[in-house]
Structures are given as structure tokens and as C-alpha cells.
MMTF fields as JSON, N, C-alpha, C and O atoms, coordinates in Angstrom:
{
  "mmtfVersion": "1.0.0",
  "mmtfProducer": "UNKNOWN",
  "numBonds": 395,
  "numAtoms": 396,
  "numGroups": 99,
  "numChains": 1,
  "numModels": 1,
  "chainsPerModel": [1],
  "groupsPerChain": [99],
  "chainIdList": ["A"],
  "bondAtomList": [4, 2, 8, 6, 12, 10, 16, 14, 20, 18, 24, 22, 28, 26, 32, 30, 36, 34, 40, 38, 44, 42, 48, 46, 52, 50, 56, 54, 60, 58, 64, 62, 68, 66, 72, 70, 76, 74, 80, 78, 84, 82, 88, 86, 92, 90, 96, 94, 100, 98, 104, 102, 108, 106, 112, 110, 116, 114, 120, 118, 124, 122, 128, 126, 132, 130, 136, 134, 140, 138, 144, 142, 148, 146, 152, 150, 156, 154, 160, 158, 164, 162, 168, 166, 172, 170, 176, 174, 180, 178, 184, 182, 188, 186, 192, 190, 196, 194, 200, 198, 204, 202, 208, 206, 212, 210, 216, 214, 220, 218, 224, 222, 228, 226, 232, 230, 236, 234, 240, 238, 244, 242, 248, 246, 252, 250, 256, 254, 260, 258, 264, 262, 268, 266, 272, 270, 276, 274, 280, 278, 284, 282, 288, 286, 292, 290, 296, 294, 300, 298, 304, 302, 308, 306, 312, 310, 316, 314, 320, 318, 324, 322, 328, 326, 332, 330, 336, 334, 340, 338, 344, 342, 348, 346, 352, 350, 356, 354, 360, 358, 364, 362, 368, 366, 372, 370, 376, 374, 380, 378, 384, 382, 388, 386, 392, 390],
  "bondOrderList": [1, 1, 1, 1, 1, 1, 1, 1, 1, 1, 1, 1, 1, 1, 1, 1, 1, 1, 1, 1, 1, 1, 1, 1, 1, 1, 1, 1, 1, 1, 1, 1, 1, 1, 1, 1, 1, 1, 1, 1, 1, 1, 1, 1, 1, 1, 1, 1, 1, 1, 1, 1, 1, 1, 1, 1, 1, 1, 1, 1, 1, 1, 1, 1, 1, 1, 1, 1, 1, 1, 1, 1, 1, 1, 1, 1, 1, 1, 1, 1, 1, 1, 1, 1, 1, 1, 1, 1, 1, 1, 1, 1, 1, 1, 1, 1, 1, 1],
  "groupList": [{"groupName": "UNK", "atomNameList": ["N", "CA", "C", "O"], "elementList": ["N", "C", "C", "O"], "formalChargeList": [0, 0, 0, 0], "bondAtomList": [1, 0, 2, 1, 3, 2], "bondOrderList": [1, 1, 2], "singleLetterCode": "X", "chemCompType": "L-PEPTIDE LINKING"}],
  "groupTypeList": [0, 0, 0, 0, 0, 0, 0, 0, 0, 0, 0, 0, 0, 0, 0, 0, 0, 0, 0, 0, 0, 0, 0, 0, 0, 0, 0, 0, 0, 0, 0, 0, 0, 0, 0, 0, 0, 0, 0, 0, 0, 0, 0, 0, 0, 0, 0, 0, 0, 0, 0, 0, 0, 0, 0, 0, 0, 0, 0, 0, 0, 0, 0, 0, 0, 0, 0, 0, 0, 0, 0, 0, 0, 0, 0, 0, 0, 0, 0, 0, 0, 0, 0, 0, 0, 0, 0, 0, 0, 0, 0, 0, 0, 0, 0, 0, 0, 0, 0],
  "groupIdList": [1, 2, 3, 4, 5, 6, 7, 8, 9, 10, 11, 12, 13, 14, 15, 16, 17, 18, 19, 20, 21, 22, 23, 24, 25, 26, 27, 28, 29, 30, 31, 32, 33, 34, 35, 36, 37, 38, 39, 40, 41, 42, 43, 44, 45, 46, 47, 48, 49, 50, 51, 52, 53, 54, 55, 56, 57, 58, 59, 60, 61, 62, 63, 64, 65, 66, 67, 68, 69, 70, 71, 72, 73, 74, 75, 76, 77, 78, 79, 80, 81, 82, 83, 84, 85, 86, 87, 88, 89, 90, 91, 92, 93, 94, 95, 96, 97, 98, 99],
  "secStructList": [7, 7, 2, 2, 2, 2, 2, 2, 2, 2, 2, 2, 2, 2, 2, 2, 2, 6, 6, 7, 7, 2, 2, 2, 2, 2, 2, 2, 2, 6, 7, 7, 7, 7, 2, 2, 2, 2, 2, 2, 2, 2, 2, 2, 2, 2, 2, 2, 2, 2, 6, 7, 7, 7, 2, 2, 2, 2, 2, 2, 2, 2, 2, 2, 2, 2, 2, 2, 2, 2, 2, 2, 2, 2, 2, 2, 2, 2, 2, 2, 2, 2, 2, 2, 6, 1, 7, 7, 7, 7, 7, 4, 4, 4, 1, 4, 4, 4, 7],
  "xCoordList": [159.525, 158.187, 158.288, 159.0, 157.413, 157.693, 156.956, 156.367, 156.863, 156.468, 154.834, 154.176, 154.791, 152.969, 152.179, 151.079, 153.033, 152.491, 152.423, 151.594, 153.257, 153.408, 152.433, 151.915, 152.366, 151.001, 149.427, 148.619, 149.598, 148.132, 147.949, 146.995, 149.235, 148.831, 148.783, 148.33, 149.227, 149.21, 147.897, 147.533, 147.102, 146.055, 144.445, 143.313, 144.829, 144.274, 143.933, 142.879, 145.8, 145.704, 144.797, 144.086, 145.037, 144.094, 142.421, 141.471, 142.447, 141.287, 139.865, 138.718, 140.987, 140.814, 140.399, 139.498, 141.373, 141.459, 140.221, 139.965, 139.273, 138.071, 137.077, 136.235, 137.136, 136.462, 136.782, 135.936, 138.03, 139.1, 138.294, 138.155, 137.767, 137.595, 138.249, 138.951, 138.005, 138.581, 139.858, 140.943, 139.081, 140.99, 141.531, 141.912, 141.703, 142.443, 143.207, 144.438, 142.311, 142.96, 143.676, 144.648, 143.026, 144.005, 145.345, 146.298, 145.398, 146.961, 147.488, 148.402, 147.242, 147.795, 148.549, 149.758, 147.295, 147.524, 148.997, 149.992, 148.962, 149.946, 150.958, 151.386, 151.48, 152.581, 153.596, 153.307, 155.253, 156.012, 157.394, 157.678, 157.939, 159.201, 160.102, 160.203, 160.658, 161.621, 162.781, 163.438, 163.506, 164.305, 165.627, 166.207, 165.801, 166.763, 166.542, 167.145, 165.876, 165.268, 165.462, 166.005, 165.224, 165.249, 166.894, 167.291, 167.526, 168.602, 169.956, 171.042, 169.172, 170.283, 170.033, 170.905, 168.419, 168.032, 168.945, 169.471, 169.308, 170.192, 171.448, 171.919, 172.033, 172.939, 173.609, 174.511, 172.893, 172.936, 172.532, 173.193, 171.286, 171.358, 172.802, 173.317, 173.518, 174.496, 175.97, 176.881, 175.926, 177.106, 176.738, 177.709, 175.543, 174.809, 175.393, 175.909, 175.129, 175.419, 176.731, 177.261, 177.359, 179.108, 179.889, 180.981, 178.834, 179.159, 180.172, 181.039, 179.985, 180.637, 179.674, 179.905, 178.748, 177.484, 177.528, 177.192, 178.111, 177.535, 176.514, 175.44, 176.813, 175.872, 174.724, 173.541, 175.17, 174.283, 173.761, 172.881, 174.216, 173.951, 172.751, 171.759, 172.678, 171.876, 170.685, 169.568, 170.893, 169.275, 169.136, 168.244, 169.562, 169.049, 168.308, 167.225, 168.931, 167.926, 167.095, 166.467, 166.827, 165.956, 164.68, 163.738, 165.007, 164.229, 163.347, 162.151, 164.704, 164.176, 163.063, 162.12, 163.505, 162.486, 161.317, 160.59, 161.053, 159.891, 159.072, 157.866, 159.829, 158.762, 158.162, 157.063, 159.036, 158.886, 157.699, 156.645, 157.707, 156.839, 155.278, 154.205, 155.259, 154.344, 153.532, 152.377, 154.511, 153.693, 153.24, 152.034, 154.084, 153.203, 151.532, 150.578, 151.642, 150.332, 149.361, 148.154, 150.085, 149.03, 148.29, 147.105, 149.554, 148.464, 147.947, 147.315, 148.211, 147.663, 146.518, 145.839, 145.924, 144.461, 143.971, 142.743, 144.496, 143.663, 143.255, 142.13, 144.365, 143.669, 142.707, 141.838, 142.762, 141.42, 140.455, 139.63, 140.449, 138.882, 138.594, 137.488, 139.125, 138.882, 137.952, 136.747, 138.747, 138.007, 136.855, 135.728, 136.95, 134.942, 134.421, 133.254, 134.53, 133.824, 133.824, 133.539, 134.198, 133.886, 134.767, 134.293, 136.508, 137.324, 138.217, 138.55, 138.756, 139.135, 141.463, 142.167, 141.553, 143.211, 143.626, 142.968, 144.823, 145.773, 145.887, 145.522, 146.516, 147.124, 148.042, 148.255, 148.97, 150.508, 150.967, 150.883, 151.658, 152.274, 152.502, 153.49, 150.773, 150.636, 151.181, 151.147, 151.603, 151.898, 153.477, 154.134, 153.813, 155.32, 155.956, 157.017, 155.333, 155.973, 156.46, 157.132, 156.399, 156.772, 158.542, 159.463, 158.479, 159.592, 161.226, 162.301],
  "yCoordList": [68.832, 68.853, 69.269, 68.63, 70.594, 70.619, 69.723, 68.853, 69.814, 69.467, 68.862, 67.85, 70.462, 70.39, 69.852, 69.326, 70.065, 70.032, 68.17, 67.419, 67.9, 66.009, 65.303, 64.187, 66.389, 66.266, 65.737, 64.836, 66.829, 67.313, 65.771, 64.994, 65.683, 64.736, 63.248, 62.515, 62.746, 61.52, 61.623, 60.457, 62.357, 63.145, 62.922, 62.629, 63.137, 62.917, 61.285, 60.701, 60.823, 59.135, 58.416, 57.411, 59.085, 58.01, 58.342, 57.572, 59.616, 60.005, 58.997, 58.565, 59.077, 58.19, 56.517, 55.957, 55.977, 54.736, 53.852, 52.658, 55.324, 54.952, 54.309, 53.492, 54.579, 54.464, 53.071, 52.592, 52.5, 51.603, 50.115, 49.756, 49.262, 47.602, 46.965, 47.667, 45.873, 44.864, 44.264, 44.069, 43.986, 43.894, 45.116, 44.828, 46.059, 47.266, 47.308, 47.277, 47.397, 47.244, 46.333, 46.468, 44.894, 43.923, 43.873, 43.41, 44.487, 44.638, 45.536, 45.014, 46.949, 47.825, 47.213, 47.328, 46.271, 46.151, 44.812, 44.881, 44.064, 42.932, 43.172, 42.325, 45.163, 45.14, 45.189, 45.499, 44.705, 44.807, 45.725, 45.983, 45.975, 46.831, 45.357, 44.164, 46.476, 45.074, 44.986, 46.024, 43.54, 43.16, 44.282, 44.822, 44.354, 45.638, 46.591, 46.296, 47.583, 48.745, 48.145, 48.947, 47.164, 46.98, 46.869, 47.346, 46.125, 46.016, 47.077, 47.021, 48.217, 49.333, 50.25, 50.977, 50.03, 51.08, 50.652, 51.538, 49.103, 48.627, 49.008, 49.745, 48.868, 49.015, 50.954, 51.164, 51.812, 53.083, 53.409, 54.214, 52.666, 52.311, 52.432, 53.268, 51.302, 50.974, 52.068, 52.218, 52.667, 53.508, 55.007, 55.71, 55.437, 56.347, 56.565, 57.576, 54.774, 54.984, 54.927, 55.662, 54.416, 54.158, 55.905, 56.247, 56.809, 58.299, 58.228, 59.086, 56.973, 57.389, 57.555, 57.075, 58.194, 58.232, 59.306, 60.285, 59.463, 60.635, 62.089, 61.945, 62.812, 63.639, 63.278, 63.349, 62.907, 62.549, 60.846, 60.558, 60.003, 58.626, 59.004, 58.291, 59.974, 60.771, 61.191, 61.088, 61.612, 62.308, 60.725, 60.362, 59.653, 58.572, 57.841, 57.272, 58.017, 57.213, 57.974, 57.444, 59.648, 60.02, 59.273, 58.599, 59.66, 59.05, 57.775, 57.58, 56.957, 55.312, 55.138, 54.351, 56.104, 56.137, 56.669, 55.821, 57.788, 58.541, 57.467, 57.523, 56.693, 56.147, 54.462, 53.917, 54.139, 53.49, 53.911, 53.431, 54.715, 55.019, 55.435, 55.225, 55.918, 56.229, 54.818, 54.614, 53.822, 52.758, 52.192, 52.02, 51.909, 51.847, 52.518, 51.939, 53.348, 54.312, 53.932, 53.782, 53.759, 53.365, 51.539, 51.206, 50.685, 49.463, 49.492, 48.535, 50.431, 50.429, 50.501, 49.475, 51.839, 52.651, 51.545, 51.49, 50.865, 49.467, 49.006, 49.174, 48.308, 47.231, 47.625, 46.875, 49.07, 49.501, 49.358, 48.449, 50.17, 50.215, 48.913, 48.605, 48.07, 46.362, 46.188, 45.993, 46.289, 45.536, 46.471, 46.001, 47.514, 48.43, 48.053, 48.289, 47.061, 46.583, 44.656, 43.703, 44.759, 43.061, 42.358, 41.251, 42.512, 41.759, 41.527, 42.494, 40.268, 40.283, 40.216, 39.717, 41.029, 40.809, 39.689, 39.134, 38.933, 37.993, 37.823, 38.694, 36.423, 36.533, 37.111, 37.322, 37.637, 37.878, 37.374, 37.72, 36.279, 35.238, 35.016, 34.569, 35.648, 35.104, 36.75, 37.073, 37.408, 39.089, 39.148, 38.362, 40.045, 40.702, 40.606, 40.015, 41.138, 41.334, 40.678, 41.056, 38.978, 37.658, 37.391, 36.612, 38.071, 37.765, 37.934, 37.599],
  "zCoordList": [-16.35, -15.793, -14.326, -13.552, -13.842, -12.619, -11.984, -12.626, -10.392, -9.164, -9.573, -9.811, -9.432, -9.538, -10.554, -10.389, -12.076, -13.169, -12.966, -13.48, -12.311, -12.218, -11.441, -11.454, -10.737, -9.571, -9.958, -9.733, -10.611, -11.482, -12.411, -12.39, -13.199, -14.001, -13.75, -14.63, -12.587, -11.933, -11.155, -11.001, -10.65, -10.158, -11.291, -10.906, -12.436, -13.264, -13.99, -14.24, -14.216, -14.171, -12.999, -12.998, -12.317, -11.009, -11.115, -10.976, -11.378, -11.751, -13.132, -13.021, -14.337, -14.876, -14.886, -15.51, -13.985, -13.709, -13.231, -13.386, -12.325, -12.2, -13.381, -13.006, -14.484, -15.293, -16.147, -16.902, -15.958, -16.579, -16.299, -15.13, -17.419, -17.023, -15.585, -14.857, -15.341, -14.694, -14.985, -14.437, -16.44, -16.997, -17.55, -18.684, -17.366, -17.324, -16.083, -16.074, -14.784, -13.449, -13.003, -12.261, -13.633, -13.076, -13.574, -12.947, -15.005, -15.969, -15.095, -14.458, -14.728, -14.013, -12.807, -12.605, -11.717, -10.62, -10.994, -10.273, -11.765, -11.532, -12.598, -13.382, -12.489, -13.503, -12.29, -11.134, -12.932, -11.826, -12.709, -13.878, -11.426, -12.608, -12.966, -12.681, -13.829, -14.201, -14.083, -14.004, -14.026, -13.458, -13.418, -12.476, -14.857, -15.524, -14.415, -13.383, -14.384, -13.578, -12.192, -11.432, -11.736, -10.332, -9.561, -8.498, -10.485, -10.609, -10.507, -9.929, -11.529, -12.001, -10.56, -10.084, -9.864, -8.705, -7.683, -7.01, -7.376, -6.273, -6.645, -5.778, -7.357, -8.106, -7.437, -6.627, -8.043, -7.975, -6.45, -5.794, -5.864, -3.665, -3.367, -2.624, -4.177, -3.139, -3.491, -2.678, -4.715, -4.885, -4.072, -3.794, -3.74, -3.076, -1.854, -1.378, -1.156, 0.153, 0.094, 0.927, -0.481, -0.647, -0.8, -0.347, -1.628, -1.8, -2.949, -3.112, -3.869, -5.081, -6.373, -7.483, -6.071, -7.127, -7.608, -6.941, -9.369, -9.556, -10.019, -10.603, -9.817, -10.451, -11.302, -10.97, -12.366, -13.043, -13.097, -13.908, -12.402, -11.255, -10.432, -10.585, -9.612, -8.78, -9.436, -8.929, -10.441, -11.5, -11.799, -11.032, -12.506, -12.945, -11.295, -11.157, -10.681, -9.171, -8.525, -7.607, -8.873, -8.18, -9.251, -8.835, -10.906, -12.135, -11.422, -11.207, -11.155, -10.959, -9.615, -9.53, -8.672, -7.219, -7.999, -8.517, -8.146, -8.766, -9.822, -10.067, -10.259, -11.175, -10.025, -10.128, -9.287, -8.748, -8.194, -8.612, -7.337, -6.417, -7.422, -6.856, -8.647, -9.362, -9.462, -9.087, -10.117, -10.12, -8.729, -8.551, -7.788, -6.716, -6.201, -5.682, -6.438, -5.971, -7.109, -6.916, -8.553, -9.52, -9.064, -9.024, -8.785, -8.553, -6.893, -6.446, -6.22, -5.22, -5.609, -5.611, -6.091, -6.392, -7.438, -7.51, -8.069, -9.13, -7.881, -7.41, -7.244, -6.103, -5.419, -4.975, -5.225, -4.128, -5.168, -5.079, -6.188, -6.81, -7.105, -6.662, -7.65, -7.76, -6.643, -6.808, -5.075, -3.763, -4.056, -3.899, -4.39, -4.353, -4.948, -4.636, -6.455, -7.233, -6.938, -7.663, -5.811, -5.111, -5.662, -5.917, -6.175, -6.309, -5.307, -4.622, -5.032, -3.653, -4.348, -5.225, -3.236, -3.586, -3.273, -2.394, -3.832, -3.616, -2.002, -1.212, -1.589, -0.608, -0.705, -1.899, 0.082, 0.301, -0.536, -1.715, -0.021, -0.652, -2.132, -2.715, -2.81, -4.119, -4.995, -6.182, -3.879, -4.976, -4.673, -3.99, -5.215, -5.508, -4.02, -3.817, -3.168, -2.061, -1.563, -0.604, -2.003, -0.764, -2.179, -1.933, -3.159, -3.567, -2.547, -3.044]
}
């Protein structure tokens, strides 16, 4: 899949999302990666910086960032349209980030 064509279609998901329930958004907004995946990304961080990562180590962590970051932007844009429709976000504390 190129660049653009990935563009377009994450472009479109968000597009979509507008239209998605409360509980559609709130499932979106409070998915987290998982442990596995979070794990194998540190994991493959640290042989990166070490410079014994290979080749194909390298395609699996650009994989693991890219999707990372996909879901990020996806429960971001839940959480925003939520607050436009008068749902209020978590404290800190009570989301992923205080892990």
C-alpha cells in the first residue's frame, strides 16, 4: 500500500467516524495496544538503538510505529468528536497515559 493510498484511507476512517454512536467512539477511544505489541515495539526500540536490528526487525517496527500512531489519531478524533457532542474526557490519571 503506498503513502498516499494509506492517506486517503485513514482520511476516510476519520471521515466516517463522524457518523459512529457514542458507543462506537467510546470503544474506539478506550482501545489500547496490547501488551504483546507493546512489548515486541520495546523490544525491537532497544535492538534499533543497540544497531543489531535486522532488516527485516526494521520493516516489523516501522509496521508496529505506523499502526501505533494510526490508533493514536483514531482515539484522538473519537475523543474530540465525543467533547463536540458534550462528553467530557477522563481525567489523566483515569486514561492510558498515567500507566
Amino acid at each position: 500500500m503506498s503513502y498516499l493510498s494509506d492517506a486517503d484511507t485513514q482520511e476516510t476512517t476519520l471521515q466516517q467516524m463522524q457518523t459512529y454512536s457514542q458507543t462506537q467512539l467510546l470503544k474506539i477511544a478506550q482501545q489500547r495496544v496490547s501488551n504483546f505489541h507493546k512489548s515486541r515495539h520495546e523490544s525491537l526500540l532497544e535492538r534499533n538503538q543497540k544497531g543489531t536490528i535486522t532488516p527485516q526487525e526494521r520493516l516489523e517496527l516501522q509496521d508496529l510505529r505506523l499502526k501505533a500512531d494510526r490508533l493514536m489519531l483514531r482515539k484522538a478524533y473519537a475523543w474530540d468528536i465525543l467533547g463536540t457532542r458534550g462528553y467530557s474526557m477522563p481525567e489523566l490519571e483515569e486514561s492510558e497515559f498515567s500507566e
